[in-house]
VOVOMAR-381797 format. One record per residue: residue in three letters; chain; x, y, z of N, C-alpha, C in turn; residue number from 0. Coordinates in Angstrom, 2 decimals. Example, Ala and Ser with C-alpha at 12.3 -4.5 7.8 and 13.67 -1.06 7.14 Angstrom:
BEGIN
- ALA A 13.19 -5.69 7.80 12.30 -4.50 7.80 13.20 -3.30 7.80 0
- SER A 12.85 -2.25 7.08 13.67 -1.06 7.14 12.90 0.03 7.87 1
% end
This chain:
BEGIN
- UNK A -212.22 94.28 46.10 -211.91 94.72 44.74 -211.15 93.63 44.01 0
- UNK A -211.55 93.09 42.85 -210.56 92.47 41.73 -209.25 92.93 41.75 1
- UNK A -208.46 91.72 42.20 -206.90 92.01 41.63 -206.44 91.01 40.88 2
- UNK A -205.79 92.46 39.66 -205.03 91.66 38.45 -203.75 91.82 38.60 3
- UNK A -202.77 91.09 37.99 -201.27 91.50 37.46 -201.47 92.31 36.29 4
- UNK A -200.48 93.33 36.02 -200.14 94.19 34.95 -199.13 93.73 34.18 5
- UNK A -199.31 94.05 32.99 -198.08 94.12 32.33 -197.83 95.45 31.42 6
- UNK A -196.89 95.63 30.94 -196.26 96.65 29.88 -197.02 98.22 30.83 7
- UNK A -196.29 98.28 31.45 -196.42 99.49 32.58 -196.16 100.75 32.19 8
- UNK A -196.13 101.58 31.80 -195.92 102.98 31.37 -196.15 103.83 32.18 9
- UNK A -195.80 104.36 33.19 -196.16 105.81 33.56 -197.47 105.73 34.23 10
- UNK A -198.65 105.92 33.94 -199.96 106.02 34.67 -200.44 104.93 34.05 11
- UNK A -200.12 104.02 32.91 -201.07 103.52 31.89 -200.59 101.97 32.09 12
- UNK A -201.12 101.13 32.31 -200.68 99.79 32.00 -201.91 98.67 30.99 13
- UNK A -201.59 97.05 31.19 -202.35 95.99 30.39 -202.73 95.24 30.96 14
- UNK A -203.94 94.19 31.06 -203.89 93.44 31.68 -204.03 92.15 30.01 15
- UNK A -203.50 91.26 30.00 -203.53 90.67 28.97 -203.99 88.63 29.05 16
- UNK A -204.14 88.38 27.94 -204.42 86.42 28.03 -205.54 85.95 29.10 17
- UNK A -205.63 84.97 29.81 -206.70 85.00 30.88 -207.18 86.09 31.67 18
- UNK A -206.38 86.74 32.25 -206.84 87.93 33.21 -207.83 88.67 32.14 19
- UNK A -207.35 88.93 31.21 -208.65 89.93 30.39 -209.82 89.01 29.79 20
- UNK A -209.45 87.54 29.40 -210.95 87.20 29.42 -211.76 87.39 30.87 21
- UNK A -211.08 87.14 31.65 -211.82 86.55 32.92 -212.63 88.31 33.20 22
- UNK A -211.99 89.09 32.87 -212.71 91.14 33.02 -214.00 91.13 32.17 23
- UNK A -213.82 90.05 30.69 -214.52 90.40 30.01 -215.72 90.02 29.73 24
- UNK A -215.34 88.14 30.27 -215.75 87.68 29.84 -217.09 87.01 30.95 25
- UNK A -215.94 86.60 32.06 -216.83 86.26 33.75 -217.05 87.44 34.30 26
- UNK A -216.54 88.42 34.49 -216.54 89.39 35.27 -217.47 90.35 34.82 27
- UNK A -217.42 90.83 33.61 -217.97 91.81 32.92 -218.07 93.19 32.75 28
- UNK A -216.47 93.23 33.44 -216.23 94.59 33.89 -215.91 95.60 32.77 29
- UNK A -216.78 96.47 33.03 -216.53 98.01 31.48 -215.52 98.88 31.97 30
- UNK A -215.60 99.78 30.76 -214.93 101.14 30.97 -215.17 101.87 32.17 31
- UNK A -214.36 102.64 33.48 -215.30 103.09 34.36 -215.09 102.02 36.00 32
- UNK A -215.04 100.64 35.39 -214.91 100.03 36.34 -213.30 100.08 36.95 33
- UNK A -212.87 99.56 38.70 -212.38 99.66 39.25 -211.34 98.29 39.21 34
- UNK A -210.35 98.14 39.40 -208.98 97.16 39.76 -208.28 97.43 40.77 35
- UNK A -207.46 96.26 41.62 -206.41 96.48 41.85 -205.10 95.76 41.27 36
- UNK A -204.62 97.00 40.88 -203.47 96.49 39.85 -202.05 96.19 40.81 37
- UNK A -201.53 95.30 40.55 -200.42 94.70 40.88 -199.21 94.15 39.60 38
- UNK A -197.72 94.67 39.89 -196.47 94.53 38.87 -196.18 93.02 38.88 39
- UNK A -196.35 92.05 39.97 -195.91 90.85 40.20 -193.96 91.13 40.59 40
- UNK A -193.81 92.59 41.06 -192.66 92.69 41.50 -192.50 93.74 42.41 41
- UNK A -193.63 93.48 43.14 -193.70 94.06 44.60 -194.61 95.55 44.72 42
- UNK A -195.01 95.93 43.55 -196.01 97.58 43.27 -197.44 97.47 43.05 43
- UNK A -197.71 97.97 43.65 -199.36 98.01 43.82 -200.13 99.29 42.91 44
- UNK A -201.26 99.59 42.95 -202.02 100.60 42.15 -203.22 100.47 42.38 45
- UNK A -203.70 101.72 42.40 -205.44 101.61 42.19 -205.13 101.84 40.52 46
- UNK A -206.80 100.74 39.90 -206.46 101.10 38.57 -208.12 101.15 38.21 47
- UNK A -208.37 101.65 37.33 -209.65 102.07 36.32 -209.28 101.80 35.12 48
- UNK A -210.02 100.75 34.40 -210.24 100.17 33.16 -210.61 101.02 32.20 49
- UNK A -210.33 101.44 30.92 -210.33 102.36 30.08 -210.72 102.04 28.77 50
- UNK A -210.46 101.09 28.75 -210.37 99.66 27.46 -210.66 98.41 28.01 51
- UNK A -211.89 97.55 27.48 -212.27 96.15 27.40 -211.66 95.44 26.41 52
- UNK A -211.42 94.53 25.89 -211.44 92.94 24.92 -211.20 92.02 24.98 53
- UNK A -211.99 90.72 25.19 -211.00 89.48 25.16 -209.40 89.31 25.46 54
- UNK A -209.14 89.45 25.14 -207.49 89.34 24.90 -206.49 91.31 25.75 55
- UNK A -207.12 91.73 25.89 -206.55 93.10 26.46 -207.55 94.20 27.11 56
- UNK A -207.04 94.30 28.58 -207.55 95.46 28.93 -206.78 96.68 29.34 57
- UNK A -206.90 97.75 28.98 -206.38 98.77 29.05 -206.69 99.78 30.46 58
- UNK A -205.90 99.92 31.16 -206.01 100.21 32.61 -204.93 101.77 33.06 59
- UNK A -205.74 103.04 33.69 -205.20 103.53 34.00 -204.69 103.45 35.56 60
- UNK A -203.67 104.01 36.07 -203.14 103.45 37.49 -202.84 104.95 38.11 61
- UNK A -203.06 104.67 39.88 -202.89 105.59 40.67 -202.78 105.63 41.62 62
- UNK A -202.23 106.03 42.57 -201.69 105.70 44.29 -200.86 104.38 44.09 63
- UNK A -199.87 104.36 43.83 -198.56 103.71 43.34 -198.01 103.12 44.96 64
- UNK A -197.81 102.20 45.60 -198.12 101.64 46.87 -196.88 100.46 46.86 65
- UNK A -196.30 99.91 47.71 -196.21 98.65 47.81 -196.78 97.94 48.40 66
- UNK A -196.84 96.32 47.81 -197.65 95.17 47.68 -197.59 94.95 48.77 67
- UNK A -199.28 94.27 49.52 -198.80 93.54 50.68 -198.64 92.38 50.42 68
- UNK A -198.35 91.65 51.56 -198.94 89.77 51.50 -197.09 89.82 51.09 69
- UNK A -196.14 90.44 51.47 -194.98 89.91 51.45 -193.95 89.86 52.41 70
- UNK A -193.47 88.87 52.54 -193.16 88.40 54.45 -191.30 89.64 53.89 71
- UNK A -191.20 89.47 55.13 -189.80 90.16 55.08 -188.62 89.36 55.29 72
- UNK A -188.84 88.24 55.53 -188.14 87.53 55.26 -187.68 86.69 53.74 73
- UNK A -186.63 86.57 53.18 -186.51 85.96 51.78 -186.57 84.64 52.18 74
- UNK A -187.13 83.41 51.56 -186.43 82.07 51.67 -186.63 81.74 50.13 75
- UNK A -185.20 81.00 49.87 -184.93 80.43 48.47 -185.33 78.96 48.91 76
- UNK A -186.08 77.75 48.55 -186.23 76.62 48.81 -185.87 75.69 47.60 77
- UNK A -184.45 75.01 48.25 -183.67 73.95 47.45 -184.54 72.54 47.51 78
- UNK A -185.53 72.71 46.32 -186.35 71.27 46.78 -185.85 70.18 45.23 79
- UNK A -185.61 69.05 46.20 -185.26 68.00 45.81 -185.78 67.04 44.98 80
- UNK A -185.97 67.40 43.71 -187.15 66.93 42.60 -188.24 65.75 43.39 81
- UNK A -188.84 65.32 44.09 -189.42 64.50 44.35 -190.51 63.66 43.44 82
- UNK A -191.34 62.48 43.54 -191.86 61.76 42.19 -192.39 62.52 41.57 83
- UNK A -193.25 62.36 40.28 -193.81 63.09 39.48 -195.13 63.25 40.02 84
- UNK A -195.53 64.83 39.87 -197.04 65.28 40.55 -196.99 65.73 41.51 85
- UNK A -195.75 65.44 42.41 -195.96 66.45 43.88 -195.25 67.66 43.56 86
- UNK A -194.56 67.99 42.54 -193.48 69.50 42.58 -195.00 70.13 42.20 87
- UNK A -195.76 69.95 41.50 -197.27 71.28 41.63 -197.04 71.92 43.08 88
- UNK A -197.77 70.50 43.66 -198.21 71.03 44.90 -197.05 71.67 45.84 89
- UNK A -195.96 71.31 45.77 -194.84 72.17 46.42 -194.99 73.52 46.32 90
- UNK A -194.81 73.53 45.19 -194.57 75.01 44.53 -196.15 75.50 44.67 91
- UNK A -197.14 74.85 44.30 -198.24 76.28 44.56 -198.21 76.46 46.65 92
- UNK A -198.54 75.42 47.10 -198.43 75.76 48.61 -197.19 76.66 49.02 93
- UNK A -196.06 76.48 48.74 -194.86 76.98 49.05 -195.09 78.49 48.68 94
- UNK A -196.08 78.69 47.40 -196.09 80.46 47.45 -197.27 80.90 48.28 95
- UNK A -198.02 80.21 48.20 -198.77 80.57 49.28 -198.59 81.04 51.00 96
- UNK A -197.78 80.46 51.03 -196.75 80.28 52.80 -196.06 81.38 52.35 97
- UNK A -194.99 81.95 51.27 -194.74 83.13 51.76 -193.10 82.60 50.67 98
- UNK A -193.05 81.45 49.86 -191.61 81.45 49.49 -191.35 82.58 48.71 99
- UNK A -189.81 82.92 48.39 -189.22 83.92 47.33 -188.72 83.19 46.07 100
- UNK A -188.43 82.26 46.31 -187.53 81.51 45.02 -187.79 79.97 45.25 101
- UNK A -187.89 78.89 44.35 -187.81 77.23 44.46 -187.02 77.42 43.10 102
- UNK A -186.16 76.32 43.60 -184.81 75.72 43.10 -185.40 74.38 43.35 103
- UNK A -185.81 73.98 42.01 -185.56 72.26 41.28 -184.39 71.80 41.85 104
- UNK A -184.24 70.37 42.64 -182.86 70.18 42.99 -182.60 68.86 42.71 105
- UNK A -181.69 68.58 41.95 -181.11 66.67 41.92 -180.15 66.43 42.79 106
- UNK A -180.41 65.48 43.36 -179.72 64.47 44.18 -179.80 63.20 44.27 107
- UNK A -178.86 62.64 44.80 -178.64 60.63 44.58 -179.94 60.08 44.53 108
- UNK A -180.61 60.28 45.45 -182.02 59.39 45.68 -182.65 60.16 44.91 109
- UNK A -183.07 61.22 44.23 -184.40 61.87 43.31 -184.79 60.47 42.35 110
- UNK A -185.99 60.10 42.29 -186.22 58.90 41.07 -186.64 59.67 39.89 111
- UNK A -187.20 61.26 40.10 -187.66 61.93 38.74 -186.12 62.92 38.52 112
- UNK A -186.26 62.97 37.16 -185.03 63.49 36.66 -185.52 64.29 35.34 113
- UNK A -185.32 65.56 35.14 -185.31 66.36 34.43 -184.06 66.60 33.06 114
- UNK A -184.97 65.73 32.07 -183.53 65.68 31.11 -184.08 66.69 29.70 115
- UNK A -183.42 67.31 28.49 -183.63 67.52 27.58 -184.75 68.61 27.33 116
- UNK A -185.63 68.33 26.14 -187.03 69.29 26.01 -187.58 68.75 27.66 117
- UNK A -187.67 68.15 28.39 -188.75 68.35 29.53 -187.80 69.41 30.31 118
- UNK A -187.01 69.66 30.47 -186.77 70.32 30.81 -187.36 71.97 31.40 119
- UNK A -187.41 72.25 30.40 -187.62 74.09 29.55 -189.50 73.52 30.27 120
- UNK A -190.32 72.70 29.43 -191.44 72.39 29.67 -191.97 72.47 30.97 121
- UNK A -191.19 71.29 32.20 -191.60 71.43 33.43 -190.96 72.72 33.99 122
- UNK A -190.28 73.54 33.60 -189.90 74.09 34.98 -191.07 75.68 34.32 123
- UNK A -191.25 75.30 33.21 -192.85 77.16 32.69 -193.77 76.30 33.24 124
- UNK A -194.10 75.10 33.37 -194.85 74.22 34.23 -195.40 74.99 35.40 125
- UNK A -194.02 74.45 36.32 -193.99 75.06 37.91 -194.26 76.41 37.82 126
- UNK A -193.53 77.35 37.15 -193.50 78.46 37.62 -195.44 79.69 37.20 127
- UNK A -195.85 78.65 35.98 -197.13 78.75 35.69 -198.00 78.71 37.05 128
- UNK A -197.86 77.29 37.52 -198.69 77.39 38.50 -197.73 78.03 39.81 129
- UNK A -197.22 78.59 39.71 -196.60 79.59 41.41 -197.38 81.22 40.63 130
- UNK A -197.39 81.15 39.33 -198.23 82.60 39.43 -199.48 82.53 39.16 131
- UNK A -200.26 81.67 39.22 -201.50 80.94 39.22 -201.63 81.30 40.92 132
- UNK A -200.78 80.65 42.11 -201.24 80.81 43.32 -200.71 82.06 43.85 133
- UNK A -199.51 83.03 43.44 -199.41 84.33 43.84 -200.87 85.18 43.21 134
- UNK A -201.70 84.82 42.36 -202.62 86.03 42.25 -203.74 85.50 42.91 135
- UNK A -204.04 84.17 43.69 -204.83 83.80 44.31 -205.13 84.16 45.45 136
- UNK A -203.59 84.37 46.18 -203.17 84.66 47.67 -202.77 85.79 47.90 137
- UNK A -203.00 86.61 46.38 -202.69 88.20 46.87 -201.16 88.47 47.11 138
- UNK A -200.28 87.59 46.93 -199.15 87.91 46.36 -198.49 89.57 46.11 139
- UNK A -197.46 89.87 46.57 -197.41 91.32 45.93 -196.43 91.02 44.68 140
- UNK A -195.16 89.70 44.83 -194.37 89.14 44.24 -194.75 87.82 43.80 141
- UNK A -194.58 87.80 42.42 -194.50 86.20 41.97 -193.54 85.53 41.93 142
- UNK A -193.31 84.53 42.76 -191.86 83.81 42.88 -191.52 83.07 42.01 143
- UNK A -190.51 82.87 41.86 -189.54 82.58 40.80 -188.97 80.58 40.90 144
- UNK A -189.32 80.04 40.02 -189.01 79.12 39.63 -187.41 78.34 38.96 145
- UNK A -186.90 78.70 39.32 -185.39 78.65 38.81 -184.98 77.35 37.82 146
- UNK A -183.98 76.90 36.95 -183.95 75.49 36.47 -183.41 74.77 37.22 147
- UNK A -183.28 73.58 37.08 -183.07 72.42 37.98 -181.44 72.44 38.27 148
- UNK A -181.27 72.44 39.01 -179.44 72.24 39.70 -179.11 70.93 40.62 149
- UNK A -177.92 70.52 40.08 -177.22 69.64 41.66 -177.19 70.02 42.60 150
- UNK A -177.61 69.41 44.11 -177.65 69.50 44.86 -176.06 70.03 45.08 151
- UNK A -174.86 69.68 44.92 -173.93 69.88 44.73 -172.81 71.52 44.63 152
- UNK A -174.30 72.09 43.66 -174.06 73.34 43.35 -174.45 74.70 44.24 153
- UNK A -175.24 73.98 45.62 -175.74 74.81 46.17 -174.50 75.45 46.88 154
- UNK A -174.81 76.62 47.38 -173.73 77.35 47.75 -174.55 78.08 49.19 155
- UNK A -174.04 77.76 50.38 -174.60 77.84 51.72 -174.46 79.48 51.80 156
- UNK A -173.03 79.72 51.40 -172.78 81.39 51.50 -173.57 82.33 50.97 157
- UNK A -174.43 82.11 49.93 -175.47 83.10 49.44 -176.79 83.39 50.11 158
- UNK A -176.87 82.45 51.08 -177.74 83.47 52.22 -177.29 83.99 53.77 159
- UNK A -178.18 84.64 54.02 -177.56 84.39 55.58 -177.33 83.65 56.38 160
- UNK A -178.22 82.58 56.61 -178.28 81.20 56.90 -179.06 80.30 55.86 161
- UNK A -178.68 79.29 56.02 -179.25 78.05 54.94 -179.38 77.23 56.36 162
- UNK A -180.36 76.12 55.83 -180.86 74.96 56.46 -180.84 73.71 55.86 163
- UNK A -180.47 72.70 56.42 -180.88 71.27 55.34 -181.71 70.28 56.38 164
- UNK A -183.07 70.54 56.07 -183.50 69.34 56.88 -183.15 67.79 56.87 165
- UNK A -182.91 67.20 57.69 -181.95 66.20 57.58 -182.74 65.07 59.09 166
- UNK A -183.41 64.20 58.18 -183.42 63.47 59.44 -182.83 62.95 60.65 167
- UNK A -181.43 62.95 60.25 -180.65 62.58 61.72 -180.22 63.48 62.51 168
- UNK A -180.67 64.42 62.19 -180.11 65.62 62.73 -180.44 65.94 64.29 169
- UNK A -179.73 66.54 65.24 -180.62 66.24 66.52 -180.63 68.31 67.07 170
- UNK A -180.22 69.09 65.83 -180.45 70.26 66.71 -181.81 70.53 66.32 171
- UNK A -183.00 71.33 66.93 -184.18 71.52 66.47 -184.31 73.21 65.88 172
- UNK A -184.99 72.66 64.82 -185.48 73.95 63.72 -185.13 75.43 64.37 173
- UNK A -185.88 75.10 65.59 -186.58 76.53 66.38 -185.24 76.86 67.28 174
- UNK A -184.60 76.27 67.46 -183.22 76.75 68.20 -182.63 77.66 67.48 175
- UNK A -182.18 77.06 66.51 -181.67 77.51 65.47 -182.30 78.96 64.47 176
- UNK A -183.60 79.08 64.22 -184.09 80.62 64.32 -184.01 81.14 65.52 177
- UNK A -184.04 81.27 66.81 -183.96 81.65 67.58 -182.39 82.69 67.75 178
- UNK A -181.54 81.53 67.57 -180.22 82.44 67.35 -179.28 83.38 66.50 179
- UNK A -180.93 83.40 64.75 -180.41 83.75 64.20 -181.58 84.94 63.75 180
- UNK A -182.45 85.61 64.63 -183.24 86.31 64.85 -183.69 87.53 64.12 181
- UNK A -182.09 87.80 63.53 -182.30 89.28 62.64 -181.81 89.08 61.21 182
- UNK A -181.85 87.71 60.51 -181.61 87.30 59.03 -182.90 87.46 58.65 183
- UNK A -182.74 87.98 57.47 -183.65 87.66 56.24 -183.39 87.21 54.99 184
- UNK A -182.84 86.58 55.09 -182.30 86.08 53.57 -181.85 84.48 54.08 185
- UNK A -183.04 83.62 53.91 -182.30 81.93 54.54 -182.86 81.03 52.91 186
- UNK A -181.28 80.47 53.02 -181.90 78.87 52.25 -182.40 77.72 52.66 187
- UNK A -183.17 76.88 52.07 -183.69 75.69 52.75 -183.45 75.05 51.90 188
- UNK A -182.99 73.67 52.38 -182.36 72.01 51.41 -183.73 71.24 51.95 189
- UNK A -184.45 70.40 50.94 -185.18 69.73 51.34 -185.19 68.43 50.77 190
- UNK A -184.72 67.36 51.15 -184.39 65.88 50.18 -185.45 65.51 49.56 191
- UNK A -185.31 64.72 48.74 -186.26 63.80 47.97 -186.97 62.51 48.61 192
- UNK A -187.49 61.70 48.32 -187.93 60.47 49.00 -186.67 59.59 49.36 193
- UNK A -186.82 59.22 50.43 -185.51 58.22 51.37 -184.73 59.25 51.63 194
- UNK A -184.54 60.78 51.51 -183.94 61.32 52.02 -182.54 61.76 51.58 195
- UNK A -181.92 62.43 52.18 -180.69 62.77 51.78 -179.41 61.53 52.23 196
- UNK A -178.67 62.05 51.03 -177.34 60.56 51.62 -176.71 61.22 52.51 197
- UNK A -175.97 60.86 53.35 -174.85 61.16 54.51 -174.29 61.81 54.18 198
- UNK A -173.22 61.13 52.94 -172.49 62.53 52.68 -172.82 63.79 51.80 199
- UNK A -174.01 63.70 51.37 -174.35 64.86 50.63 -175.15 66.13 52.23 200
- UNK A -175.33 65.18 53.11 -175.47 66.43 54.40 -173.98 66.41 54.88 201
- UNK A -173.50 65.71 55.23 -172.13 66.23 55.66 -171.60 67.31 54.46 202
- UNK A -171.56 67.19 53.52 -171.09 68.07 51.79 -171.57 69.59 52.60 203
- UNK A -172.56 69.63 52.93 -173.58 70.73 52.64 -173.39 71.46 54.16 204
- UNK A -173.17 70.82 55.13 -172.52 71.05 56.63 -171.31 71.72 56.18 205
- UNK A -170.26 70.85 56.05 -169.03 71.35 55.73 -168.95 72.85 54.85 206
- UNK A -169.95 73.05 53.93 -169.73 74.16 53.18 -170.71 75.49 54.10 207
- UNK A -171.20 75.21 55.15 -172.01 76.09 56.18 -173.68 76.00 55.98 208
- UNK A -173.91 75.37 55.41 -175.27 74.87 56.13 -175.47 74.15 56.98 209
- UNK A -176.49 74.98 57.99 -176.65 73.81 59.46 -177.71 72.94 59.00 210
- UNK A -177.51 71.83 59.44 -178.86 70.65 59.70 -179.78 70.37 60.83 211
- UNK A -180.81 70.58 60.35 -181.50 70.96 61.31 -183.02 70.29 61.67 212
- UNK A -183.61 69.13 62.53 -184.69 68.46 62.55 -186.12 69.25 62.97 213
- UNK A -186.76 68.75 62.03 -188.29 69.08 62.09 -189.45 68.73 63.42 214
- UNK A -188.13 67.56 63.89 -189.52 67.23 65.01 -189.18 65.86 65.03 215
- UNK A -190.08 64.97 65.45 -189.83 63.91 66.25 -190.51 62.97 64.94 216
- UNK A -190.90 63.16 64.00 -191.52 62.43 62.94 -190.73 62.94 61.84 217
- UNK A -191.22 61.80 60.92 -190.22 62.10 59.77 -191.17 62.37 58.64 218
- UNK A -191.18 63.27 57.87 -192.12 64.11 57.18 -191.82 63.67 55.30 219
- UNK A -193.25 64.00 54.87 -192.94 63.15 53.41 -192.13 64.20 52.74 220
- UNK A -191.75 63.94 51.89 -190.52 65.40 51.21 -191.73 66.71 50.87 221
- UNK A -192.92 66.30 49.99 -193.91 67.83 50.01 -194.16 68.05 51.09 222
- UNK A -194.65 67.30 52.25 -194.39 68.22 53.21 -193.51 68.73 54.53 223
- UNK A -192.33 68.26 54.17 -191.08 68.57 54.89 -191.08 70.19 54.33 224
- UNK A -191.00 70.76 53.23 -190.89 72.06 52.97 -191.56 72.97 53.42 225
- UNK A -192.95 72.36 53.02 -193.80 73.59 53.59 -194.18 73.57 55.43 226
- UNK A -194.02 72.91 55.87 -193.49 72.86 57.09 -192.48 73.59 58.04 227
- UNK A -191.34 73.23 57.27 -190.41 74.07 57.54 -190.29 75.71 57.27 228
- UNK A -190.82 76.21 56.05 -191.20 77.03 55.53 -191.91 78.24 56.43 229
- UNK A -193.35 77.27 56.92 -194.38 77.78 57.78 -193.15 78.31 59.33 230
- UNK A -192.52 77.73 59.88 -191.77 77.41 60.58 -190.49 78.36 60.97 231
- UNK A -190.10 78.86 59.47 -188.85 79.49 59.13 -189.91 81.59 59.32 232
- UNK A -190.90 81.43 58.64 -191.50 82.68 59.01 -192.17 83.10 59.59 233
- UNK A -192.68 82.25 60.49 -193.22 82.44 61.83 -192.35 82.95 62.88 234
- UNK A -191.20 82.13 62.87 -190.13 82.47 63.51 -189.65 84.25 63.73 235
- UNK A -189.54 84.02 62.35 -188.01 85.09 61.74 -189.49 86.49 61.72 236
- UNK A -190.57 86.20 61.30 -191.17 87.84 60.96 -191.72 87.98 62.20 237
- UNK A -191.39 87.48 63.47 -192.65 88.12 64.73 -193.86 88.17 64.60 238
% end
């Protein structure tokens, strides 16, 4: 069955609106009568029946009110480290695909791309465009959230249960470390930029209770140090 996101939800009645309703109307060709599965993009599911066609809006009634699958039970927020221009796409669409909850834009010493002014506001409806571009691809029950860009600085280890900073020198391994922490669901992940994190910005991030923690015996490019770890972190943690 076709699944759309909803919007403007009412009671039994919701919308599907902008691309999603050309794509009903226009590729699809779906009438009055025809069948959906409707999804909130905040975890609620629906059987839905189309009521209304147009370009631009379809009008959808909803029923058996469900929660979404395709959502790990584990949370991970991923602190990624602006890396050059053109790989934060691919972060962020793979990263929702794997199962992230949140990406956090992150600056630090070594980042060479830097988010200043109007690009700002621009790249980060950018990213978060394409993370709900790949939550309705992958069946998503949640569309994850794109946050604005922060100092590395500002991260705060205490707001999850555990946080991680992959850190090349690090000598405890990933999987130890889920292992002992077996019944969290709520972890952050630090992931550096190209050349990596400085010393003392992992010592910074140690000291404030994030452990550091190595990927393996190779040293991984920053896009895919995340989703790696990622893959890694919920494999672990959901059984």
């Amino acid at each position: 069955m076709h699944r759309f996101y909803v919007e403007d939800i009412a009671r039994d009645k919701a919308v599907i609106i902008g691309e999603g309703a050309k794509h009903i109307s226009r590729v699809l060709r779906l009438r009055p009568g025809d069948t959906v599965l409707a999804c909130d993009g905040a975890g609620g599911e629906w059987d839905g029946k189309i009521t209304a066609v147009s370009d631009q809006r379809v009008s959808v009634s909803l029923s058996g009110q469900r929660p979404a699958k395709g959502e790990p039970r584990v949370s991970v927020t991923l602190y990624q480290c602006l890396p050059k221009q053109g790989k934060m796409e691919l972060i962020v669409q793979k990263c929702v695909e794997l199962g992230v909850t949140t990406i956090v834009p992150t600056t630090s010493a070594r980042c060479v791309t830097r988010l200043e002014g109007k690009d700002v506001d621009k790249r980060v409806a950018r990213y978060q465009r394409v993370a709900y571009e790949a939550a309705k691809q992958c069946g998503r029950g949640v569309v994850p959230r794109v946050t604005p860009p922060m100092p590395l600085s500002a991260i705060d280890p205490a707001a999850h249960g555990l946080t991680l900073t992959a850190y090349e020198l690090a000598e405890t391994p990933l999987k130890r470390v889920l292992v002992a922490h077996k019944d969290v669901i709520d972890v952050g992940l630090v992931i550096g930029p190209e050349g990596g994190l400085e010393e003392r910005e992992a010592n910074a991030l140690a000291a404030a209770g994030a452990i550091p923690v190595s990927l393996g015996g190779r040293i991984l490019r920053t896009e895919t140090a995340g989703m790696a770890a990622l893959a890694m972190i919920l494999y672990e943690l959901e059984g």
